[in-house]
N, C-alpha and C positions, 0 to 999 in steps of 0.2 A: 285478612283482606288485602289485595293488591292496588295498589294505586300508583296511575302516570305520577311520574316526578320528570323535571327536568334535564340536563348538566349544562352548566354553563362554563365554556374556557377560564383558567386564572388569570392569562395573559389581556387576551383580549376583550373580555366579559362577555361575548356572543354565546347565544345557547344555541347549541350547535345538535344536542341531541334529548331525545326521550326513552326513556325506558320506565318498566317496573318496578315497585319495592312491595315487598313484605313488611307492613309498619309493624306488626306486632315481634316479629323474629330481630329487625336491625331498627332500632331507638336513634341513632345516629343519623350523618350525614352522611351521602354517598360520595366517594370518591374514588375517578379511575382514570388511569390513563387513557386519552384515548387521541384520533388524530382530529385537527383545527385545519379544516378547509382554508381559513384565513388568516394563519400564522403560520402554514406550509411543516409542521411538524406534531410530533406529538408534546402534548401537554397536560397537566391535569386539568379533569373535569370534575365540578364540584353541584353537588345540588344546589338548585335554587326554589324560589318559591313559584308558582304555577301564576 
């Protein structure tokens, strides 16, 4: 089953985006580069809690 999750910046802690996951396939945390409208680069994005 798929479920919204967040990402939230490292840097600035703004969640900046949503996407997908697969709970059953990835046990983990999500993490991915991606770009921060409000830190003008890329940075990692890390799951948060909804």
């Amino acid at each position: 089953m798929r479920e919204v999750v967040l990402l939230s910046c490292k840097d600035c802690k703004n969640r900046n985006y949503a996407t997908k996951k697969d709970k059953k396939k990835q046990t983990g945390k999500l993490e991915v580069m991606k770009y921060c409208k409000h830190c003008n680069k890329h940075t990692l994005h890390k799951e948060t809690k909804a």
